[in-house]
Steps between C-alpha positions, in 0.01 A plus 500: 500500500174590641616818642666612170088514340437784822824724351508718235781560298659162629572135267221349379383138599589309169830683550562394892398141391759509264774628697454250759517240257780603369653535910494854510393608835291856545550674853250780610607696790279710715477895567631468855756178467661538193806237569219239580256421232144464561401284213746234276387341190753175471485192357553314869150394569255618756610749780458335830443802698137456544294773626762754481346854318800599215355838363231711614409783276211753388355496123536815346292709279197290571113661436176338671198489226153465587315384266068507518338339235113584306374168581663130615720330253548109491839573367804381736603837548791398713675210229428736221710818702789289625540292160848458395402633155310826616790566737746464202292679264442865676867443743323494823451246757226442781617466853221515670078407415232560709115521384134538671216307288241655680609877429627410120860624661826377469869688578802368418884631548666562159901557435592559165587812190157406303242516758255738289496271174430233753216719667336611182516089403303400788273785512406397156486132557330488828202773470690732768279767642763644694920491510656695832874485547680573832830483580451416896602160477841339571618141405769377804653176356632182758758293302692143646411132595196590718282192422580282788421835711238645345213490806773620748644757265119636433429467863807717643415751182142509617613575852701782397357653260181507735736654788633773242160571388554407124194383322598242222245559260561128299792217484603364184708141556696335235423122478842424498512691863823719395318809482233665712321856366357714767262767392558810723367834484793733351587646847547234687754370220814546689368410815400126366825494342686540835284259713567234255871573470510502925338138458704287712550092416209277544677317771716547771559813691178712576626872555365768672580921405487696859461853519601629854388814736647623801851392580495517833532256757251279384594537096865451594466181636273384236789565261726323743299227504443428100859591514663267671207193547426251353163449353267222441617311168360582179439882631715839407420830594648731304469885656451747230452799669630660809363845669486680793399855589780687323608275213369207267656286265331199230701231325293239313770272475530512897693745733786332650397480840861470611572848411143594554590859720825593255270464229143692652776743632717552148223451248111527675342806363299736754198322622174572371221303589315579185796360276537210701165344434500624189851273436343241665163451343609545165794253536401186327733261673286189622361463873552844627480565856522836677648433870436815734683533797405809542271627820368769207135508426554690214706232359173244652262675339688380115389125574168504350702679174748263505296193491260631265790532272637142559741543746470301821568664824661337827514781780584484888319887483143501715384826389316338198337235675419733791358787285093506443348188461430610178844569369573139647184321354611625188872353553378198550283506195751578238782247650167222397594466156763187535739746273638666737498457944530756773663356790534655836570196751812744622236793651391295813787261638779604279610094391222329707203329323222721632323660243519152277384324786160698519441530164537120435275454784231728343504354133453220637161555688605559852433792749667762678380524826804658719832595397734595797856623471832656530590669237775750558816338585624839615236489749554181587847564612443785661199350774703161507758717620271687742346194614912384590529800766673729252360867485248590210747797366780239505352255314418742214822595549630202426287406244599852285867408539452149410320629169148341579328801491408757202710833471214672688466317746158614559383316215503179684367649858203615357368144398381611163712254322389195668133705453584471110597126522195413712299664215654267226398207657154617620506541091622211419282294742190716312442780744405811295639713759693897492790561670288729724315218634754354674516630829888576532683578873850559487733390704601825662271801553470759239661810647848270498511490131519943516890437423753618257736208533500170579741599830250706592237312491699202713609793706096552591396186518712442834244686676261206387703245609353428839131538365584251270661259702228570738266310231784251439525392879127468552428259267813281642325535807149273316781278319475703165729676255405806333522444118429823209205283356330493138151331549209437204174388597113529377437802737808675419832572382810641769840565566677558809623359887322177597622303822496116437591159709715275477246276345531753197736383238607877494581475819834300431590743169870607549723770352328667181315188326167530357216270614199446296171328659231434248126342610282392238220227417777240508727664722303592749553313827871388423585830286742538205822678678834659290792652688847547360701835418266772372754754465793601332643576163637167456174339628335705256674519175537102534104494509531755178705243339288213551222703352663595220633093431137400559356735226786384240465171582112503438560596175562221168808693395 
């Protein structure tokens, strides 16, 4: 019956009261359900379905008075405005009251045909030095059984409408705890309307809305995996939007993954980057996340955007993070806010616990002293191979073929991808060091990489061969292995071939595994070590995934 005193044109309370006396039931139905009705007046008791929202809906034709008065007035300005009888009197009601003592102010939000009789009334009665009506205010109405979930229903709210960047101006709650006002400005109007409406239960499922880049190898087994895994109970991730360099496509209600490339094939517009964080930051849809698997800095360079418009970002891109230190101070500043993360555990180590690992050592008061490690699986493969008897120009032959290596293959010889991942953790470990400061030597000598194909450059590199194994064979000779080494100390910061014993723990790394050796305070004599797979689009988009659960599951709902 409640509801019915929000509507206009709609029964009247004494006449719902009667009609359920008599057993005549009332059914409401809703703008987008129409064969299921949001609200039914019945004589059957109390609706058990607590905490579930039936209607949400703007007041219309609504003006926002300020009032300032000549001097302070011991009247109770509030119980004389919102009296039954003056409401009845000039047909208007009072949604909203709001006043400032010290200024001799006070606004309210007025609905209603006789507004100016009302005006001129209290301009009379009151001593009103000044009257200003604007119509910028808008009156978003919450109806159901929310008073058993009233904290957690004004706690998810909060959380979204901060994210969205809606500023609530005042709540009005019914003491019955059927009906919550929110005072919005007129713009944002719709946009409150739809985050309450995307509300999910109280309980149960927490969901999370995905917005994917890059559908290469890396994206396409991240859709594989929330395709055909299981994930941890009580957690659904619901993609909403799908795009690649030549198309995109958005579904709010979820793209079915199954059909994922008919549908990005049959229905994705053209891509534009511009629309596509447009569509995603205005998208009210709870716990956004942009994942970019991408290797496109101008696609990095949207994170700070993103998050400042309360979308989350999980990325297995480096160019952010590797950028100025600036550009990733700043990152790391406006992922603070506990609204929304920025997680890049997937840019160093693919699945492995790296970057987690230093950063939990850090918050917790600990020092980096020396970080030493293996970082490019590709590399890896290629000098275990070497280090086997097998030619250098047939190991990276083998590893193209196999798929370990980038398109260009160049792009892993030259070491300036494990240079990048050194750089995060230097970062990450506090270092406020440039990419330039790391003194990079690649793993072949610079006139090899003056090629137009990848056959040509393993073509040339078979007149290295013997120098190289030259290199290899010494250090067998001392009992060493050669190893393409990251290393992070106080004096400096490098990247290329190191020779180590069998004492070393990198000594005994096989095939194209990562191995991470981490000194600190703690650490220091017996140090922290991680080795596993640091490579791979499997590898990877699993370590996306787990970023992604971990951000949904930190949140309430």
């Amino acid at each position: 019956i409640e509801y019915f005193s929000f509507c206009k044109d709609a029964f009247s309370k004494e006449e719902l009261l009667a009609g359920r006396e008599w057993g005549i039931n009332f059914y409401l139905v809703g703008r987008k359900k129409v064969d299921c009705p949001v609200c039914i007046v019945s004589n059957k008791g109390k609706d058990s379905e607590s905490g579930r929202i039936k209607s949400v809906f703007p007041l219309r034709d609504i003006l926002h008075i300020l009032v300032e008065l000549e001097k302070p007035s011991g009247v109770d300005i509030e119980g004389l405005l919102k009296s039954d009888r003056i409401e009845k009197k000039f047909g208007i009601r009072i949604y909203w009251f709001s006043s400032n003592p010290e200024k001799r102010q006070f606004e309210f939000a007025l609905g209603g045909s006789g507004y100016q009789r009302f005006l001129d009334y209290i301009e009379e009665a009151l001593g009103v030095s000044s009257i200003k009506i604007y119509e910028d205010l808008s009156i978003v109405v919450v109806f159901g059984n929310l008073a058993e979930k009233l904290d957690r229903v004004f706690s998810y709210l909060a959380r979204e409408f901060r994210r969205s960047g809606v500023v609530v101006k005042d709540v009005v709650k019914n003491v019955s705890g059927k009906s919550i006002m929110f005072i919005v400005s007129r713009e944002n109007e719709q946009k409150v309307v739809r985050i309450i409406e995307n509300m999910p239960e109280m309980e149960g499922t927490k969901i999370g809305n995905v917005f994917v880049a890059g559908t290469g190898k890396v994206g396409r087994a991240l859709l594989s995996i929330l395709k055909n895994r299981k994930l941890k109970e009580g957690i659904e991730i619901r993609v909403v939007g799908i795009a690649n360099s030549r198309k995109m496509y958005f579904d709010e209600n979820g793209v079915d993954i199954e059909k994922w490339e008919e549908i990005l094939f049959q229905k994705g517009v053209k891509s534009d980057l511009t629309k596509f964080r447009e569509v995603v930051e205005s998208s009210v849809l709870p716990n956004k996340i942009f994942v970019d698997c991408t290797p496109s800095r101008e696609v990095a360079i949207l994170y700070p955007k993103f998050v400042k418009k309360g979308v989350s970002v999980v990325t297995a891109n480096k160019i952010m993070n590797t950028e100025k230190y600036e550009l990733y101070e700043l990152m790391q500043k406006v992922s603070s806010n506990g609204y929304c993360r920025y997680f890049y555990e997937t840019t160093v180590g693919a699945g492995l616990p790296v970057i987690s690992s230093i950063r939990s050592l850090v918050d917790s008061g600990d020092e980096v002293l020396k970080i030493e490690a293996i970082l490019s699986g590709t590399l890896s493969f290629i000098v275990n191979q070497v280090n086997k008897g097998m030619l250098l120009s047939e190991a990276v032959y083998k590893a193209w073929i196999l798929g370990y290596t980038e398109p260009d293959i160049r792009n892993d010889l030259d070491g300036l991808d494990t240079a990048r991942k050194l750089l995060i953790l230097a970062r990450e470990a506090g270092k406020t060091l440039e990419l330039k400061d790391i003194k990079l030597t690649p793993l072949i000598p610079k006139e090899y990489f003056e090629v137009n194909s990848n056959e040509e450059l393993i073509e040339r590199l078979k007149g290295y061969d013997l120098l190289f194994r030259e290199r290899v064979e010494r250090a067998k000779e001392h009992g060493r292995k050669v190893v393409y080494l990251a290393e992070l100390s106080e004096e400096e910061a490098s990247v290329g071939l190191r020779e180590v014993n069998e004492e070393s723990p990198f000594f005994h790394l096989e095939g194209s595994d990562n191995l991470v050796l981490i000194r600190t305070t703690r650490y220091k004599d017996n140090p922290l070590i991680i080795r596993g797979p640091g490579a791979g689009p499997e590898v990877t988009a699993g370590g996306l995934v787990k970023d992604i659960v971990k951000f949904v599951d930190m949140q309430d709902y």
